[in-house]
Every structure is written in C-alpha cells, then in structure tokens.
C-alpha positions in Angstrom: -13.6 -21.7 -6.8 -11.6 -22.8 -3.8 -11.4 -20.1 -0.7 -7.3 -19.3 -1.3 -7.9 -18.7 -5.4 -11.5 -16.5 -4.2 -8.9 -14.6 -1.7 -6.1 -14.4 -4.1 -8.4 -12.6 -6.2 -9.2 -10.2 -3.9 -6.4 -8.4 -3.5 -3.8 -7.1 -6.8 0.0 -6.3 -6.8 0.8 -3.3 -6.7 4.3 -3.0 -8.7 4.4 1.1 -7.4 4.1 0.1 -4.4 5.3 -2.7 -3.6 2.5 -4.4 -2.0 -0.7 -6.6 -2.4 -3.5 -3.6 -2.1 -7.5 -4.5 -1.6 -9.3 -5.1 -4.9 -12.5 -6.8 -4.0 -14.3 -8.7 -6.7 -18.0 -8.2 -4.4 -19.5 -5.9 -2.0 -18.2 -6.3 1.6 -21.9 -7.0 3.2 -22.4 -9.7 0.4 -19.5 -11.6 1.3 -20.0 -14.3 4.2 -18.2 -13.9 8.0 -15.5 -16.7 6.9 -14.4 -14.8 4.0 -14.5 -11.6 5.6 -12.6 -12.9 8.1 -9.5 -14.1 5.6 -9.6 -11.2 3.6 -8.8 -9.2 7.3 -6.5 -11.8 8.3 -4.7 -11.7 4.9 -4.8 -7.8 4.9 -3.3 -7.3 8.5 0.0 -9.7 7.6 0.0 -6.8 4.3 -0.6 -4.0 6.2 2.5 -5.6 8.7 5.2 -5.3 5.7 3.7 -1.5 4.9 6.1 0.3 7.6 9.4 -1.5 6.2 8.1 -0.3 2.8 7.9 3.3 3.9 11.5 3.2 5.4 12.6 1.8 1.6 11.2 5.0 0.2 12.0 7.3 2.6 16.1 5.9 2.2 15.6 6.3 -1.4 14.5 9.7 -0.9 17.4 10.6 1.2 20.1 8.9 -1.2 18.6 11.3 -4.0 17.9 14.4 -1.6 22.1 14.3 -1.0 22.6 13.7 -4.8 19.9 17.2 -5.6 22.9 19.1 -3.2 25.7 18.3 -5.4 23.7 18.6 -8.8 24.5 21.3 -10.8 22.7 20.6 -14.1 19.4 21.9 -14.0 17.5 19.3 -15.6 18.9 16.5 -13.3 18.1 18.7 -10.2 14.3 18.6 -11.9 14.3 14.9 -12.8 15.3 14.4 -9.1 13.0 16.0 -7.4 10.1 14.7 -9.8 12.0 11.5 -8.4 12.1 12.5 -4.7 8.2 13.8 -5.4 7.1 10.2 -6.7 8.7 8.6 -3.8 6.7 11.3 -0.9 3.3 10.1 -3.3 4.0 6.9 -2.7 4.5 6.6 1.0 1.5 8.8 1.4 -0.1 6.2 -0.3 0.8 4.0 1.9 0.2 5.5 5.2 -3.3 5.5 3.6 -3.7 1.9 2.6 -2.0 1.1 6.5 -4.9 2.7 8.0 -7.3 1.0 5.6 -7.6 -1.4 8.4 -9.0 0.4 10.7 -12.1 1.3 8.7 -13.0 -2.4 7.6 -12.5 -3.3 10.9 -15.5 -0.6 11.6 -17.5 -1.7 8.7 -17.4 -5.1 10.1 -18.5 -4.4 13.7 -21.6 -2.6 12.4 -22.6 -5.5 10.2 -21.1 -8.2 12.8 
C-alpha cells in the first residue's frame, strides 16, 4: 500500500461536520516517524479549515436564532432550537477535534 492510500485511510469524512476527522487504522507508537509525521502534517492543513467551519455554524445558528423570534407555532419554535442545539453540538465538536493537535503533538515528543 502506497504512503498517500495508507494516509487516506487514516482519516474519515465527516459529513456532520464537515471535515476529514482522525480515524487511525494502528496504534500511534506502532506507526513509524515518516508516517507520523504525514498524518500531523495532513492533520494541521484539517485542523487550518476548522475555524471557517465554526463561523458556518455559528451564521447558521444566528439565521435560525432571528427566525425562533418571529416564530409563533410552537412546534417550529421546538424544531428550531433542536436545530440551533445540533449546530452548538457541532462546533463543540469541533473546538475539540482543533485542539486534538495539541495532544498528538505531546504524544509524539514523549515517544520522539
């Protein structure tokens, strides 16, 4: 297996997200410096595109936050915030996969 189809298959797309997210196949420690190395390198140009994805969200949340003001049927007014709740889960999720980095980063120095 060449090293960009063994990297591709590291990481999966993550359609709620929006994003490529970590999905190792092996153990970190198993893996050799080179390919360590590439998965950071690929991870850091994700982890790049995470802030723009955050301000997508956060517009989406505002765009249905002003339409929850002027609803007056109850069950839209619960379907939007469900919506407006999906969206906060989200970009928590991604404030957690942006500081992913920092802790491989670690794990590598300590094994480096």
């Amino acid at each position: 297996m060449g090293d960009n189809e063994w990297l591709n298959g590291q990481f999966a797309w993550s359609d709620r997200l929006g994003i490529y997210v970590p999905a190792l196949k092996e153990d970190w420690d198993t893996i050799g410096r080179a390919r360590q190395t590439a998965v950071l390198e690929f991870w850091e140009n994700v982890r790049g595109a995470i802030p723009d994805r955050v301000i997508i969200f956060e517009e989406q949340i505002k765009i249905k936050q002003e339409l929850l003001f002027t609803e007056e049927d109850f069950e839209a007014s619960c379907r939007l915030n469900g919506e407006i709740a999906e969206l906060a889960s989200r970009i928590n999720d991604l404030h957690i996969w942006f500081r992913t980095q920092q802790d491989l980063d670690e794990e590598t120095k300590r094994h480096g």
